[in-house]
C-alpha positions as a LaTeX table, in Angstrom:
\begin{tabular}{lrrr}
\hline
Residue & $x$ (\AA) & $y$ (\AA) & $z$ (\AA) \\
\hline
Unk1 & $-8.46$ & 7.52 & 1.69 \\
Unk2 & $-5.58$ & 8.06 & 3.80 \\
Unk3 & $-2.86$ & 5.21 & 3.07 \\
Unk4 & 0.33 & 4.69 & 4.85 \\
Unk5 & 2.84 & 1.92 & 2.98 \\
Unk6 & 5.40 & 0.58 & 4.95 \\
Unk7 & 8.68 & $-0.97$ & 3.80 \\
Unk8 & 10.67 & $-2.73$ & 5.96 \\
Unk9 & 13.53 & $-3.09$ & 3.88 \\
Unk10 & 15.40 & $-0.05$ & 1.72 \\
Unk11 & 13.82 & 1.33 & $-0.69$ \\
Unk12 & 15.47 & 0.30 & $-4.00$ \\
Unk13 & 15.32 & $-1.11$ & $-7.53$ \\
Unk14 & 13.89 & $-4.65$ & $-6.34$ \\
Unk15 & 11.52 & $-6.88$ & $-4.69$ \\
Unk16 & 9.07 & $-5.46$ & $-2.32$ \\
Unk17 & 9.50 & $-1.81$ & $-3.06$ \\
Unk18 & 9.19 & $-2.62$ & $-6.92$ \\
Unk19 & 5.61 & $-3.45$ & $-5.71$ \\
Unk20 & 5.11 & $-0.65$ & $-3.45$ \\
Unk21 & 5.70 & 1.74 & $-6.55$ \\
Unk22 & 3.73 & $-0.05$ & $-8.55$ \\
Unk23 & 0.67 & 0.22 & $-6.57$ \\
Unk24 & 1.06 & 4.08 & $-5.67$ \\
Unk25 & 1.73 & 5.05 & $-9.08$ \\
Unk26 & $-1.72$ & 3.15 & $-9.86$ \\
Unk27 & $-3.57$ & 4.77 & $-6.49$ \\
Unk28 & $-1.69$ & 7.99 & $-5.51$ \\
Unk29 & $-4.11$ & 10.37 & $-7.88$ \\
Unk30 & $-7.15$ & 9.36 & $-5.96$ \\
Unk31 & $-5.78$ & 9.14 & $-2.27$ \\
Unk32 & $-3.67$ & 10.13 & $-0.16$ \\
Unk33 & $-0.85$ & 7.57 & 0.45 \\
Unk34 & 2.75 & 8.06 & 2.51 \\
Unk35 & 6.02 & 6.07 & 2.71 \\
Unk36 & 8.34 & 4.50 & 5.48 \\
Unk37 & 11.42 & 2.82 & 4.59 \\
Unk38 & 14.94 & 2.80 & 6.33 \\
Unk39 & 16.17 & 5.06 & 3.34 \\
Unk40 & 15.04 & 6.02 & $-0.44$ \\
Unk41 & 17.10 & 5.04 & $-3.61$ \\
Unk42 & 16.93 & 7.99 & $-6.09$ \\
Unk43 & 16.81 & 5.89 & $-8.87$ \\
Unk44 & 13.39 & 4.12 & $-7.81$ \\
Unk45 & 12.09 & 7.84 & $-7.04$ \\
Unk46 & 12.72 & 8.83 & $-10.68$ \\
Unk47 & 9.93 & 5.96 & $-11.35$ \\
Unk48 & 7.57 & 7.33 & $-9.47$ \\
Unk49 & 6.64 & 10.99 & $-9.46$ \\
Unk50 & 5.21 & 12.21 & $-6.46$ \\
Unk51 & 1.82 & 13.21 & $-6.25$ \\
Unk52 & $-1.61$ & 14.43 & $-4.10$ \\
Unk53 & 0.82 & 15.62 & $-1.07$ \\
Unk54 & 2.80 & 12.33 & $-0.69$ \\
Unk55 & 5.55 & 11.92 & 2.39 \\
Unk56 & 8.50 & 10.01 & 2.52 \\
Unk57 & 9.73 & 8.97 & 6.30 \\
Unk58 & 13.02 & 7.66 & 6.36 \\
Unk59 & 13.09 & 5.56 & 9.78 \\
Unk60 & 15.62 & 2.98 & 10.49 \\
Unk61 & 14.74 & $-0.24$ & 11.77 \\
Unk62 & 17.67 & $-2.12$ & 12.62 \\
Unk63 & 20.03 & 0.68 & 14.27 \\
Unk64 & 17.36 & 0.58 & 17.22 \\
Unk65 & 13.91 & $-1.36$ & 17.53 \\
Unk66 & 12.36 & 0.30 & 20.07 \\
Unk67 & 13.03 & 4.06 & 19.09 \\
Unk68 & 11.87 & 2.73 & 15.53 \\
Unk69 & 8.34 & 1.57 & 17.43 \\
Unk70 & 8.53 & 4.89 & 19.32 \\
Unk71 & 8.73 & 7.20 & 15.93 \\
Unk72 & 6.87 & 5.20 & 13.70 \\
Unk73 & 4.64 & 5.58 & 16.52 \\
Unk74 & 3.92 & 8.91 & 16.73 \\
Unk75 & 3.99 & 9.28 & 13.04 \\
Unk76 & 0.61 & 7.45 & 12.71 \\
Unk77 & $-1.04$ & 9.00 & 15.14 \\
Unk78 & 0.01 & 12.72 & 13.89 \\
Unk79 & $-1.30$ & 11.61 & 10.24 \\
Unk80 & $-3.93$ & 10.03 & 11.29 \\
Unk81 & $-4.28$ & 7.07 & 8.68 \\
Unk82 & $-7.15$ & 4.41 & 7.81 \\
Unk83 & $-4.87$ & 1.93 & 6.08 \\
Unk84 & $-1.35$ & 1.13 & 7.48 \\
Unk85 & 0.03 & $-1.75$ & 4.70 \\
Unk86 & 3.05 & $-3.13$ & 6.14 \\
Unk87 & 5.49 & $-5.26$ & 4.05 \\
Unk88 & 8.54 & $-7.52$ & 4.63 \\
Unk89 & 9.58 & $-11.48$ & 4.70 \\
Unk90 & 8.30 & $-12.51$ & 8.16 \\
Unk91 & 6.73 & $-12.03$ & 11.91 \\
Unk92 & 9.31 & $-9.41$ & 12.43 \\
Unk93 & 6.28 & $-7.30$ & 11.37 \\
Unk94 & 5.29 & $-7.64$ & 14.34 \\
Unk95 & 7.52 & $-3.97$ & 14.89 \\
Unk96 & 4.94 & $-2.33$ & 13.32 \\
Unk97 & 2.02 & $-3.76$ & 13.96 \\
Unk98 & 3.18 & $-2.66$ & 18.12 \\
Unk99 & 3.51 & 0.51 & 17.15 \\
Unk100 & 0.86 & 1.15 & 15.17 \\
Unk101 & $-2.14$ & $-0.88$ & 17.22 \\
Unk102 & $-4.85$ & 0.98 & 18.30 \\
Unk103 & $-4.40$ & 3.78 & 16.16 \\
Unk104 & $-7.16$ & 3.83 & 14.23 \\
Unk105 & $-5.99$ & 2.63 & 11.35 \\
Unk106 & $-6.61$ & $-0.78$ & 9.71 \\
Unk107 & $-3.69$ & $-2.91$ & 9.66 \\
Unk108 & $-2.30$ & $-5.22$ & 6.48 \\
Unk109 & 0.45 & $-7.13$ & 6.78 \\
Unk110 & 2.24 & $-8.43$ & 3.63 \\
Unk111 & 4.68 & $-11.49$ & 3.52 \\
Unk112 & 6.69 & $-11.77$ & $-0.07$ \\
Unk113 & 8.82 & $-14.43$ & 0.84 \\
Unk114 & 9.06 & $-17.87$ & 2.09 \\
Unk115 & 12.30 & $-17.55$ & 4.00 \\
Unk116 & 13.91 & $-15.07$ & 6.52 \\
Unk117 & 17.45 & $-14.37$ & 8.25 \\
Unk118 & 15.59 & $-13.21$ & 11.62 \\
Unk119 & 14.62 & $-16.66$ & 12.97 \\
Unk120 & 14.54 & $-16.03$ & 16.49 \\
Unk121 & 12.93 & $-12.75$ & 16.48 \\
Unk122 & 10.41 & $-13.83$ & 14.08 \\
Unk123 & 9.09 & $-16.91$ & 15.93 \\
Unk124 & 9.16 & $-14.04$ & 18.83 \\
Unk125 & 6.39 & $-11.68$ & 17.19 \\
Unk126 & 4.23 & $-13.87$ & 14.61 \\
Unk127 & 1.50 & $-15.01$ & 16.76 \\
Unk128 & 1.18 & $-11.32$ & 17.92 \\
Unk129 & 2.10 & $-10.42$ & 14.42 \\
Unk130 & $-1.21$ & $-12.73$ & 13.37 \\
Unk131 & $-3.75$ & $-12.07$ & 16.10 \\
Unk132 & $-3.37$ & $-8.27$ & 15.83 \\
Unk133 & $-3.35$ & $-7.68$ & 12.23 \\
Unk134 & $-6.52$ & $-6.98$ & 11.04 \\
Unk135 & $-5.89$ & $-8.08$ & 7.73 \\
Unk136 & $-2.84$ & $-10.80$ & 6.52 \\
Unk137 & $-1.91$ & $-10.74$ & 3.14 \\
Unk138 & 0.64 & $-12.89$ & 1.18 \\
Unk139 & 2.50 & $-12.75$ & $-2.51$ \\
Unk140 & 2.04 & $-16.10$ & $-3.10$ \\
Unk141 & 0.17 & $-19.42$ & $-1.65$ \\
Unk142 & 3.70 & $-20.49$ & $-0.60$ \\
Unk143 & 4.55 & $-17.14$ & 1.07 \\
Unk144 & 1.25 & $-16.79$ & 3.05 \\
Unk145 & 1.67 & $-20.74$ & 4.07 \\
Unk146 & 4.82 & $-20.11$ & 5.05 \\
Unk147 & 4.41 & $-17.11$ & 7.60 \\
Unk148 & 0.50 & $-17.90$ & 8.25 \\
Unk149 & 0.40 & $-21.50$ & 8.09 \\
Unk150 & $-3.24$ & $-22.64$ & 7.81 \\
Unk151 & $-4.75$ & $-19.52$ & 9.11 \\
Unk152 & $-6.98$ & $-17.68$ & 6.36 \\
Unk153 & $-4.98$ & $-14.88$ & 4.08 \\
Unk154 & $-5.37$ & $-12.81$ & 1.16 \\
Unk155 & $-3.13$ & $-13.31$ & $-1.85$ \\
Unk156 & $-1.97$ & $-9.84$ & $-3.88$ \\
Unk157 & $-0.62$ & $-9.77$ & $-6.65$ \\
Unk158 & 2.45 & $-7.95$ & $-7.09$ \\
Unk159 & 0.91 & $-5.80$ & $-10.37$ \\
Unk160 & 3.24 & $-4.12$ & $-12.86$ \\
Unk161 & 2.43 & $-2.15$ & $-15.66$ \\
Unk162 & 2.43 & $-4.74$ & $-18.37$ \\
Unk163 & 2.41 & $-2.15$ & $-21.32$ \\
Unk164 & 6.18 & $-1.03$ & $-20.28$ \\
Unk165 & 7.74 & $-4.29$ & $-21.11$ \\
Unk166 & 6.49 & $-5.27$ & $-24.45$ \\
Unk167 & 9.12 & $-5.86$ & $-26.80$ \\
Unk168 & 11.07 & $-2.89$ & $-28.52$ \\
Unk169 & 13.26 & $-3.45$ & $-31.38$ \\
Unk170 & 14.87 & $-0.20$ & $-30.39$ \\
Unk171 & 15.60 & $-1.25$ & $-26.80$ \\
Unk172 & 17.20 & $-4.01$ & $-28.07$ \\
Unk173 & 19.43 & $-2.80$ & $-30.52$ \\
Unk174 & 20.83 & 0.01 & $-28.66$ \\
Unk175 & 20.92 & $-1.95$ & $-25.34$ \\
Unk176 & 22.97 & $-4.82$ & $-27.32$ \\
Unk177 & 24.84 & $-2.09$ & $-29.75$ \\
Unk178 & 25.60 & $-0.05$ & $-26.35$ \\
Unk179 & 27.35 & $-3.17$ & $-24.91$ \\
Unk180 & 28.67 & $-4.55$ & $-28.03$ \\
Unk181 & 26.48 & $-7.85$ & $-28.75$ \\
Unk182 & 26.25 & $-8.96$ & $-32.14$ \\
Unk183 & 22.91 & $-10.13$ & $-33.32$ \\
Unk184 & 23.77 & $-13.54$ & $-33.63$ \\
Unk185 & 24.99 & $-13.90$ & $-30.27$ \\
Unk186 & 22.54 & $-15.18$ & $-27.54$ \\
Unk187 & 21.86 & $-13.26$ & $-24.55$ \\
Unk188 & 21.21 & $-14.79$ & $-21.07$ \\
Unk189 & 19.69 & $-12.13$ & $-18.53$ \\
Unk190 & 19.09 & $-12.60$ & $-15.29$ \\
Unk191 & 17.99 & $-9.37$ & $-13.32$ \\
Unk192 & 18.14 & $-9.82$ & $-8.72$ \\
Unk193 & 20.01 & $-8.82$ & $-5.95$ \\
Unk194 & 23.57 & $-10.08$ & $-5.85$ \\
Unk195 & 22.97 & $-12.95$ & $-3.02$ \\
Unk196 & 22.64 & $-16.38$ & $-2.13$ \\
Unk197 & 19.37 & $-16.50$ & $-2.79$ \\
Unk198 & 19.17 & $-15.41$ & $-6.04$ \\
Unk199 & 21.88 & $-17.89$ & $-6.95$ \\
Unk200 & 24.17 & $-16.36$ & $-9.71$ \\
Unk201 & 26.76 & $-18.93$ & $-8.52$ \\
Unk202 & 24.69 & $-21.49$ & $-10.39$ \\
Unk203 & 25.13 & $-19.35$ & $-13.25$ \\
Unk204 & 28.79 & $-19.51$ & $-13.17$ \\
Unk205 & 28.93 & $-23.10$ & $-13.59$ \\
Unk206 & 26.24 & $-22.92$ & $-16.73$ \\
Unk207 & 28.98 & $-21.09$ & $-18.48$ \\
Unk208 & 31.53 & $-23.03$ & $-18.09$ \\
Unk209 & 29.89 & $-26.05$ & $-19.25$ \\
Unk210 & 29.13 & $-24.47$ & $-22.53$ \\
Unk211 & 32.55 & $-22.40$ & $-22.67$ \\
Unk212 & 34.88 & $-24.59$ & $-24.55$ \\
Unk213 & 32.04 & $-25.65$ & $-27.41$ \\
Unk214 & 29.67 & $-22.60$ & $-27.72$ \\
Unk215 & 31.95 & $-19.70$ & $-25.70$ \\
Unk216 & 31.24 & $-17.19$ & $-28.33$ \\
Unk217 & 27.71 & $-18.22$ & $-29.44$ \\
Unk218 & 26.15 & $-17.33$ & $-25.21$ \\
Unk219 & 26.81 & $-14.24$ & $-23.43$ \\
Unk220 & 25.46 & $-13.85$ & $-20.17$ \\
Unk221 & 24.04 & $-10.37$ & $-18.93$ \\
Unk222 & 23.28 & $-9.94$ & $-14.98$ \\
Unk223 & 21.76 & $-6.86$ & $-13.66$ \\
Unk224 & 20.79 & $-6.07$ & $-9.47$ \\
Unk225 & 21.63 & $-4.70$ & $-6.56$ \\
Unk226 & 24.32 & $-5.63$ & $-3.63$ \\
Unk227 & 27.85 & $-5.75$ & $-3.50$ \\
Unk228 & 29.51 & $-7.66$ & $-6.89$ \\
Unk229 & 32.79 & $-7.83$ & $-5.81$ \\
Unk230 & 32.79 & $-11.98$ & $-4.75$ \\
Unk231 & 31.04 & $-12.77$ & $-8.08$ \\
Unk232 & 33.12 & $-11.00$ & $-10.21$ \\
Unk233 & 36.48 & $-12.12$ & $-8.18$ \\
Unk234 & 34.47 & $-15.78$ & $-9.27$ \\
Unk235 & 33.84 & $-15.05$ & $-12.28$ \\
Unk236 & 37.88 & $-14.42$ & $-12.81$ \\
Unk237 & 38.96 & $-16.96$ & $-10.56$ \\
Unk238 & 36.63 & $-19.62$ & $-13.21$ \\
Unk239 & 38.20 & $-17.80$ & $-16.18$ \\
Unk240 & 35.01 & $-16.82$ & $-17.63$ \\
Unk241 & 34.53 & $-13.19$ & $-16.84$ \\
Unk242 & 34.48 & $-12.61$ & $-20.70$ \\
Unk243 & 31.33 & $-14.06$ & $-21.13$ \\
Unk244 & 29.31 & $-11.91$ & $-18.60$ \\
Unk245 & 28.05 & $-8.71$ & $-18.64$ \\
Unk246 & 27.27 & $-7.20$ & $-14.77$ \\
Unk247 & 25.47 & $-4.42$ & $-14.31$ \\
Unk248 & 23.85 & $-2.15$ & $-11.07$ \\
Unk249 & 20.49 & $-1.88$ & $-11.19$ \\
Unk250 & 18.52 & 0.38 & $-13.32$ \\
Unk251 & 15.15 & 2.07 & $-13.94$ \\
Unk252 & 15.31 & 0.59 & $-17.37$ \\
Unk253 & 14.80 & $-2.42$ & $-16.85$ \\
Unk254 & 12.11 & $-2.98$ & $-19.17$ \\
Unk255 & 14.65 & $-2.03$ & $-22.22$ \\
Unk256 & 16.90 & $-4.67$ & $-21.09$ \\
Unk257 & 14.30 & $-7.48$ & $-20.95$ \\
Unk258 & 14.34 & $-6.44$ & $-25.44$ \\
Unk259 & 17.72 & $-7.05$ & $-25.38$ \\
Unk260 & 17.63 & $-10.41$ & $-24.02$ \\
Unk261 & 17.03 & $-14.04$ & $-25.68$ \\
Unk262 & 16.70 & $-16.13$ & $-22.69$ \\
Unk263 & 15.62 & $-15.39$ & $-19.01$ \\
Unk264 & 17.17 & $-17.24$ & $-16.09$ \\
Unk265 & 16.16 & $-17.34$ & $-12.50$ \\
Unk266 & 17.88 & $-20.03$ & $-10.65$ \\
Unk267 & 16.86 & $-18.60$ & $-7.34$ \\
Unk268 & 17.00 & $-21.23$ & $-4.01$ \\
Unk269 & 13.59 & $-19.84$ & $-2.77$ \\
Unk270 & 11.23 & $-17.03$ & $-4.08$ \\
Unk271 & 8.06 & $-15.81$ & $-2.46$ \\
Unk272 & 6.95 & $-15.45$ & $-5.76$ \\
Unk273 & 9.87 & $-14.39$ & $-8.16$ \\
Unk274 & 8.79 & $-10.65$ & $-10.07$ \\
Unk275 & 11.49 & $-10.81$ & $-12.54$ \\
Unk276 & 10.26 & $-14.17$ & $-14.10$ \\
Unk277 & 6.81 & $-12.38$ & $-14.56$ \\
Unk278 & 8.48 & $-9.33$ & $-15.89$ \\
Unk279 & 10.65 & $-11.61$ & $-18.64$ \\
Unk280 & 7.32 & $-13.41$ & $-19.76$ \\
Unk281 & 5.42 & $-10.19$ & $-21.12$ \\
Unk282 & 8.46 & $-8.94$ & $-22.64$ \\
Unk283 & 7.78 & $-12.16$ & $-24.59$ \\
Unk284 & 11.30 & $-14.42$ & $-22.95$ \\
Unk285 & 11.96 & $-17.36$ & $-23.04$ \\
Unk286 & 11.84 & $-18.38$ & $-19.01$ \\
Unk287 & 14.04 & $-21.07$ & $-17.37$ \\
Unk288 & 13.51 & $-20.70$ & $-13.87$ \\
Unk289 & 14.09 & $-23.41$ & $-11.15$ \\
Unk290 & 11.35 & $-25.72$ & $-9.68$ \\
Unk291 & 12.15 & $-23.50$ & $-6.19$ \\
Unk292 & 10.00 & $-20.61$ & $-7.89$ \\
Unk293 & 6.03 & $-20.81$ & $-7.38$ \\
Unk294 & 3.89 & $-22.08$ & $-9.88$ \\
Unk295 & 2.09 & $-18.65$ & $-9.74$ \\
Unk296 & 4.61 & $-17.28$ & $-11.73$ \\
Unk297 & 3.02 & $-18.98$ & $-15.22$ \\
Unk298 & 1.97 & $-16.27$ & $-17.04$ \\
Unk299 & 2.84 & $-17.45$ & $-20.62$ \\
Unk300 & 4.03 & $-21.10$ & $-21.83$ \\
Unk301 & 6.91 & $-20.16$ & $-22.43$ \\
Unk302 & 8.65 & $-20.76$ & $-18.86$ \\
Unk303 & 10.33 & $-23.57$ & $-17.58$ \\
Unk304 & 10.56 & $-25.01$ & $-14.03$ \\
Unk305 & 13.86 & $-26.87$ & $-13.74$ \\
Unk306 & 15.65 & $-28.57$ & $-10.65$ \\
Unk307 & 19.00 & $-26.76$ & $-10.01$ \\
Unk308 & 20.99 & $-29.41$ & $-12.51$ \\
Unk309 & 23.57 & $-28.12$ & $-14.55$ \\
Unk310 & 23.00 & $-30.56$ & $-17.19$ \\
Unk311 & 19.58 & $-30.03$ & $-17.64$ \\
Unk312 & 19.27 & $-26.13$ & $-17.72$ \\
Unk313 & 22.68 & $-26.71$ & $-20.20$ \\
Unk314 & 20.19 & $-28.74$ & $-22.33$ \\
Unk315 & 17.05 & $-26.57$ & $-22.29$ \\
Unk316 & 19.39 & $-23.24$ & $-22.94$ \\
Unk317 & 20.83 & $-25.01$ & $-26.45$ \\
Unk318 & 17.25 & $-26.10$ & $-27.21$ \\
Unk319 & 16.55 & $-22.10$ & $-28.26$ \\
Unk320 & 19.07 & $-21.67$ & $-31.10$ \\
Unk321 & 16.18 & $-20.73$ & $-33.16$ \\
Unk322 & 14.05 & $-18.22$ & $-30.85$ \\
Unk323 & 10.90 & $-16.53$ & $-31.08$ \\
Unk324 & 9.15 & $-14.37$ & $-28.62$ \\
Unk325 & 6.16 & $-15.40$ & $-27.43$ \\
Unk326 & 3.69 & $-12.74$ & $-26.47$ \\
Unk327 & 0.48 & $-14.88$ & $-25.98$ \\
Unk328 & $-0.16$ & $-14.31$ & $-22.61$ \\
Unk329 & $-2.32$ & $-16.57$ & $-20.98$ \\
Unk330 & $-2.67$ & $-14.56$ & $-17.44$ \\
Unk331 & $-3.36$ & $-11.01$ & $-17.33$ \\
Unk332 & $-3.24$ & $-11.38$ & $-12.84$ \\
Unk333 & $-0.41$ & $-9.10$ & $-12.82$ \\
Unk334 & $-1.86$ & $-5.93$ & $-14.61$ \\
Unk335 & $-1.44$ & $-3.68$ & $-12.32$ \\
Unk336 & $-4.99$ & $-2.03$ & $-13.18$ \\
Unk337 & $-6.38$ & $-5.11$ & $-12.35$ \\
Unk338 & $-4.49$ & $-5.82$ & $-9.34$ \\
Unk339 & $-4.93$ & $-2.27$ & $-7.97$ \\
Unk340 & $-8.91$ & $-2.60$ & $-7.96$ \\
Unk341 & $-8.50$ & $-5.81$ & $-5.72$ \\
Unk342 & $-6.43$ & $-3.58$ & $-3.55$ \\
Unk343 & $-8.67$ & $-0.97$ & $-3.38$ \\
Unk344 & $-11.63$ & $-3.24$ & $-2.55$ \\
Unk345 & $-9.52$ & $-4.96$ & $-0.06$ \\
Unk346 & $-8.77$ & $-1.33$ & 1.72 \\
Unk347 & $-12.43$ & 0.05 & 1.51 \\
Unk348 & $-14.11$ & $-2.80$ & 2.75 \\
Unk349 & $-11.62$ & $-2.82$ & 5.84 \\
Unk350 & $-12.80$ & 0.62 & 6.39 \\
Unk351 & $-15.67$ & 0.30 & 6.10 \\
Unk352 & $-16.29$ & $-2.46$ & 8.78 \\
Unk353 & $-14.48$ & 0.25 & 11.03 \\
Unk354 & $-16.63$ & 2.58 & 10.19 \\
Unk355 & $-20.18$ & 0.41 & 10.97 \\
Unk356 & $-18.51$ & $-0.37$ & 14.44 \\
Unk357 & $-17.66$ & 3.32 & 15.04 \\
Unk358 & $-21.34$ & 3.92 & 14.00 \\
\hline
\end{tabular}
């Protein structure tokens, strides 16, 4: 099968092309499947060798719209594709699915989020978005609801490789011996994109409730994408820049997930919230806030909090004695088991083209 994947958002260490990878390192050995995306982080190539004649098409959507429609436009009908899988945050997907109607190809578009800068444009393009798409797809019940409202959708599940982040004791000890964190000190990770949604702001003001009591039992260790620069200008302005750790983003992630003891996500909104998922099967404790889908439960180990200082303060200091917990009590996100919905998903599609073609 001939697969095109298209990322309307650059292609980096995060979100939406975290599950593009995923899925074409499951399904690139037995098809064909190519890449669009404004631009390609190196570091998220080094994750996922290239196989079976793969293309990457850097095309830039936001410089210009309708030369974006025009190329991506005669890309798909050059390649000739039977699955074009389109993925961003709203009915701004309504670029592609312009460009690449009546191509042959079955469409899928795929909403990971339940909130969007491009208001205007997207209330401009989701009904054509919707009645064109020949097959709408969704990260989450709140996601799909979201973009879809009641209209029928498909939830996929944004599969990772489970097996990569089980707990290491050797991750841990040269993660925390690499950044010089003692054993008995407890490590608060959070791992998204520097902005407001991911809410690291909220994380500031964690630490300095705890600073003056229990500064030098809690460190906290932040790792994404985006420019730093106004957090850590906060974090010295609050006089706590000591206790945090901020990293870039890496393609060893899964190490750092051994290193930590607790997992925060404070995030404002989430389509679904990967990282949350990811911290559960390396066995983490999970705080995350009551803004993050229910979907992400895939251990009991999490906990959905309103954004109160007080009470995430509380629930933090209730782990001085912590154990990982590796009963997992969803196995939805295996990738293996995610990529055979996938495939099912694509096939059938083609194969109601191919009956009408018949």
């Amino acid at each position: 099968m001939k697969i095109l994947e298209v990322c309307t958002i650059d292609f980096g260490l995060n979100g939406i092309p975290a599950h593009i990878r995923n899925y074409y390192n499951s399904l690139k050995k037995e098809n064909h499947v190519d890449i669009v995306a404004p631009n390609f982080n190196k570091k998220m190539l080094k994750t996922m060798p290239l196989e079976n004649y793969t293309r990457l098409y850097s095309i830039n959507r936001r410089e210009n719209p309708i030369k974006y429609i025009v190329l991506l436009r005669k890309l798909v009908l050059k390649n000739k594709y039977d699955i074009i899988h389109v993925h961003g945050n709203s009915g701004t997907m309504g670029l592609e699915v312009l460009a690449c109607k009546n191509s042959g190809a079955k469409i899928f578009v795929h909403t990971h989020n339940t909130k969007w800068s491009a208001k205007i444009l997207s209330f401009l393009l989701k009904n054509f978005m919707i009645k064109n798409a020949d097959m709408l797809c969704a990260a989450s019940e709140e996601a799909g609801h979201k973009l879809y409202g009641n209209r029928n959708f498909v939830i996929i599940n944004n599969g990772i490789e489970t097996e990569n982040f089980k707990f290491n004791s050797k991750s841990r000890k040269g993660i925390r011996n690499k950044f010089n964190i003692s054993d008995d000190v407890i490590l608060l990770g959070h791992v998204g994109r520097f902005n407001y949604q991911k809410n690291q702001d909220f994380l500031i003001e964690i630490a300095k409730k705890i600073k003056f009591k229990n500064k030098d039992k809690y460190h906290f260790m932040l790792i994404g994408e985006d420019d730093k620069t106004k957090f850590i200008e906060k974090l010295q302005l609050e006089n706590v820049e000591d206790m945090f750790t901020v990293l870039d983003a890496t393609d060893r992630i899964n190490e750092f997930y051994s290193a930590f003891d607790i997992f925060l996500f404070p995030s404002l909104f989430e389509g679904l919230g990967m990282a949350a998922i990811e911290a559960q099967y390396a066995g983490l404790k999970t705080i995350v806030s009551n803004k993050v889908p229910q979907a992400v439960r895939v251990t009991n180990s999490i906990t959905f909090l309103p954004l109160n200082i007080d009470k995430w303060v509380k629930e933090i200091k209730k782990e001085s004695d912590i154990e990982r917990n590796t009963k997992i009590i969803s196995s939805k996100y295996d990738i293996k088991t995610c990529s055979k919905k996938l495939m099912y998903l694509y096939t059938k599609a083609c194969n109601i083209k191919t009956k009408k073609d018949v």
